[in-house]
C-alpha positions as CSV (number, residue, x, y, z in Angstrom):
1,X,5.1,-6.7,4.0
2,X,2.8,-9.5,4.0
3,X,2.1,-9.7,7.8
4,X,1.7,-6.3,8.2
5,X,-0.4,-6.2,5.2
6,X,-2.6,-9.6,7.3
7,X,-2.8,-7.7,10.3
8,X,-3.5,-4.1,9.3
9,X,-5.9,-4.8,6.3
10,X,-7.4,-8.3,6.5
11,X,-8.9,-9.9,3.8
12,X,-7.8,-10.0,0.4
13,X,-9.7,-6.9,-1.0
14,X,-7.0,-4.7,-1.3
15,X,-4.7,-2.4,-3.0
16,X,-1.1,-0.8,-3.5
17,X,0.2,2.2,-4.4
18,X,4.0,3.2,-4.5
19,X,4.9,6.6,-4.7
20,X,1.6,7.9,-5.8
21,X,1.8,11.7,-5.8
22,X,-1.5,12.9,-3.5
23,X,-1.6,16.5,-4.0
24,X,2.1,17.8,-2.8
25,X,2.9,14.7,-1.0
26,X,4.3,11.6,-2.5
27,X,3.9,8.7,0.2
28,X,6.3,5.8,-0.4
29,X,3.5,3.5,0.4
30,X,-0.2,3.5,-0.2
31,X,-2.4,0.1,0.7
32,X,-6.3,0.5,0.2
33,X,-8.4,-1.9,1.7
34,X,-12.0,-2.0,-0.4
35,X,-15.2,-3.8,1.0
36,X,-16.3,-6.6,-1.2
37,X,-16.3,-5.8,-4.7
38,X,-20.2,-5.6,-6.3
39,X,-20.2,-6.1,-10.1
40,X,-22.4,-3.6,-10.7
41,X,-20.3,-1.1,-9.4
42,X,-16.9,-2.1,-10.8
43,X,-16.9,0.2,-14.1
44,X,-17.1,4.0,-13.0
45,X,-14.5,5.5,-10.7
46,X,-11.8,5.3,-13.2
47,X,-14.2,8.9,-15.4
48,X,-13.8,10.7,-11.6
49,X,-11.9,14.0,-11.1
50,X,-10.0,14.8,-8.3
51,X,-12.8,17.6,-8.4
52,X,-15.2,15.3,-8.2
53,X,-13.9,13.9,-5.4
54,X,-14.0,17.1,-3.7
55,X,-17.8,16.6,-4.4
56,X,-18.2,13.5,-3.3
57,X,-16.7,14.2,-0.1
58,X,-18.3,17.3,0.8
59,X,-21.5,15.4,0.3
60,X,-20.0,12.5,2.4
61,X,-19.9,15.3,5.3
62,X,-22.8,17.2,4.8
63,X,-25.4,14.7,3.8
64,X,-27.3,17.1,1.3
65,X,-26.2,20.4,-0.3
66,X,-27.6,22.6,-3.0
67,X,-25.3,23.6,-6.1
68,X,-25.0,27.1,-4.7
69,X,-23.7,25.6,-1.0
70,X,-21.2,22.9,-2.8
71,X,-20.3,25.9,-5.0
72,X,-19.9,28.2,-1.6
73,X,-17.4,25.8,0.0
74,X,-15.3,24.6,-3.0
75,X,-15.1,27.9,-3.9
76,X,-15.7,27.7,-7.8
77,X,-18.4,28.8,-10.8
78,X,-21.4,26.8,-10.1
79,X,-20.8,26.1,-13.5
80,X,-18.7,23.5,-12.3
81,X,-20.4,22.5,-9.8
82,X,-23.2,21.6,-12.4
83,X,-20.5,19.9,-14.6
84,X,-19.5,17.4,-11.6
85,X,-22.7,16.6,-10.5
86,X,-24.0,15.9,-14.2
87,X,-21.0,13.2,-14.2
88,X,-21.3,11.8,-10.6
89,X,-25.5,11.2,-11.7
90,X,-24.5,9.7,-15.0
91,X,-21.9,7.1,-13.0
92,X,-24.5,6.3,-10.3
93,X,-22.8,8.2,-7.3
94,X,-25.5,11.6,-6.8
95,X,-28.7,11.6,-6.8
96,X,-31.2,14.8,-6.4
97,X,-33.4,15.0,-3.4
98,X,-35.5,18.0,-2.9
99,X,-33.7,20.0,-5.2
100,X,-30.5,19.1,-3.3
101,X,-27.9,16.8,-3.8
102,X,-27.2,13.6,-2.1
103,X,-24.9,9.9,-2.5
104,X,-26.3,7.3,-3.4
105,X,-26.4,5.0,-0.7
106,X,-23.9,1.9,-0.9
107,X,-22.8,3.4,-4.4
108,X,-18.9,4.8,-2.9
109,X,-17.6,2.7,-0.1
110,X,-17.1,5.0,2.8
111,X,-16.1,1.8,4.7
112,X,-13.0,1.7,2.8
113,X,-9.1,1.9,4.9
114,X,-6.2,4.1,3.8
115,X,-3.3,3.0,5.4
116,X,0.3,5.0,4.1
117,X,4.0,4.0,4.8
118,X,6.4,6.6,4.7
119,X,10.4,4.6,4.6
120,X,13.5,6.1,5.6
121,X,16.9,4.3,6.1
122,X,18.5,7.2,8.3
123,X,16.0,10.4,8.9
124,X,13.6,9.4,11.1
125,X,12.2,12.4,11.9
126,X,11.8,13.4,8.4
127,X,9.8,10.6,8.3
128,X,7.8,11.1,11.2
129,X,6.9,14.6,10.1
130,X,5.9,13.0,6.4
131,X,3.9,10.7,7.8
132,X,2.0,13.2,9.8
133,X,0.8,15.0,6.7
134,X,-0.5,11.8,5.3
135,X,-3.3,11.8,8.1
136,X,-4.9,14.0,5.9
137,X,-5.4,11.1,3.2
138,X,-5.3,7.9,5.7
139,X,-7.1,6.1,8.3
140,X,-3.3,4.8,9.7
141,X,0.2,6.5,8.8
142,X,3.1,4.6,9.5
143,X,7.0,5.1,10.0
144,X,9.3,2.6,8.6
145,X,12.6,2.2,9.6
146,X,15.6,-0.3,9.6
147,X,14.9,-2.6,12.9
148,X,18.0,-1.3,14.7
149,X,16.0,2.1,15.2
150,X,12.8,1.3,16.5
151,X,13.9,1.1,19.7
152,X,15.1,4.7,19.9
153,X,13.0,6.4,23.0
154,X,12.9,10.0,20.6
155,X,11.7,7.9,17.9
156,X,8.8,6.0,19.4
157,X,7.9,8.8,21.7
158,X,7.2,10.6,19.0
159,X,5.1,8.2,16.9
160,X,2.7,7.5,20.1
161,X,2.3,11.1,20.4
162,X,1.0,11.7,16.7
163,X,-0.9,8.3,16.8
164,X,1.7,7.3,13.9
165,X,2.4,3.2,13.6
166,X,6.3,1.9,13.6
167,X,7.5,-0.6,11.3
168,X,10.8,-2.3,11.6
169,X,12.6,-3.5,8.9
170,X,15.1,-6.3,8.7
171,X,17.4,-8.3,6.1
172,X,14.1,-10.8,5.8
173,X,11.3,-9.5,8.2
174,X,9.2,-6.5,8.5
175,X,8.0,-6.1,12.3
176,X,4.8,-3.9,13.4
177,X,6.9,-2.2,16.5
178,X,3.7,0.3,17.4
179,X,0.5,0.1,16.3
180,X,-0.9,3.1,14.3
181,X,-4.1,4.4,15.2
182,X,-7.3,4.3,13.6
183,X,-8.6,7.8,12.1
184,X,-12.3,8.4,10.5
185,X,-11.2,10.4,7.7
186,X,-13.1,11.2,4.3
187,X,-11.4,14.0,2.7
188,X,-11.4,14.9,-0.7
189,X,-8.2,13.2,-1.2
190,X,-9.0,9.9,0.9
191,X,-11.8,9.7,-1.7
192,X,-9.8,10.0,-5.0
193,X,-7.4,7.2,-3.5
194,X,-10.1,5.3,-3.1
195,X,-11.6,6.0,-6.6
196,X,-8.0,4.8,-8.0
197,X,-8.0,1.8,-5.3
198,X,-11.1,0.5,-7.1
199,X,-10.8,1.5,-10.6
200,X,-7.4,-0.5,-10.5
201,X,-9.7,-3.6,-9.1
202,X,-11.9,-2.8,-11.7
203,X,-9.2,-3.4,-14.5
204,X,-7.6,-6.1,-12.8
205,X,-10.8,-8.0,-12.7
206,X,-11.6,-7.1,-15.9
């Protein structure tokens, strides 16, 4: 995977997942790319909730919101809100502003990349159709599929349509067939993958 890896997530800040289970989804690939690592901020994401990440991205969205709006449109206690916030202050992510809350500029990097892989030797349009739902979570979804496939007109009809990449894959190549197209996303779950892109660069460089 190493030229698709060059050409879809240059540099060498970045991060893979196999199989990691994102709420009912398991993609079969997950690469992260991360902007360049600051030491300062190497050491927090790995205390983060999935919660939390609700929180972070809702703030990522909004700008500012008051514990009884985040509480509004996470539907939960503002107990919990309070809890979360607390955390997110104490690792440097939320900061209060007005008696609202706000990120911390340059703390979580929203310039990060999700790019998922979903594999399949035979049902391409299962694939497709996993892949879909993983535009949820990524900037770019791909379809992988052995190299005598790509070039069926169903197949790559349908992965222009959805914006979804194509990946063939041979005995000792992997070629980028269609190029997957770019998405802003920042959902809750794009930001935990994010949180566990960097907190596994945080204990690699530890």
């Amino acid at each position: 995977m190493q030229p698709f890896l060059k050409r879809e997530l240059p540099g060498d800040e970045s991060r893979c997942f196999y199989e990691l289970q994102v709420g009912a989804v398991i993609p079969d690939l997950l690469f992260v790319q991360l902007p360049k690592a600051k030491r300062k901020r190497l050491d927090f994401f790995g205390r983060a909730s999935f919660f939390d990440a609700f929180v972070v991205a809702e703030l990522s969205r909004q700008g500012s919101l008051s514990c009884e709006e985040l509480s509004e449109r996470l539907f939960v206690q503002p107990a919990r809100v309070v809890e979360s916030v607390r955390k997110l202050r104490r690792l440097g992510l939320v900061r209060m502003k007005s008696d609202r809350y706000v990120l911390v500029a340059g703390r979580f990097p929203l310039s990060a990349r999700v790019v998922a892989v979903e594999a399949k030797l035979i049902k391409w349009r299962d694939a497709v159709e996993q892949a879909k739902s993983y535009l949820q979570f990524s900037n770019k979804s791909y379809v992988a599929v052995p190299e005598e496939l790509v070039g069926l007109r169903e197949l790559r009809a349908e992965c222009r349509h959805s914006g979804l990449g194509l990946i063939g894959v041979g005995r000792d190549s992997v070629r980028v067939e269609l190029r997957g197209r770019f998405r802003k996303v920042n959902s809750p779950s794009w930001a935990w993958i994010v949180m566990r892109a960097w907190e596994q660069r945080r204990s690699h460089d530890a």
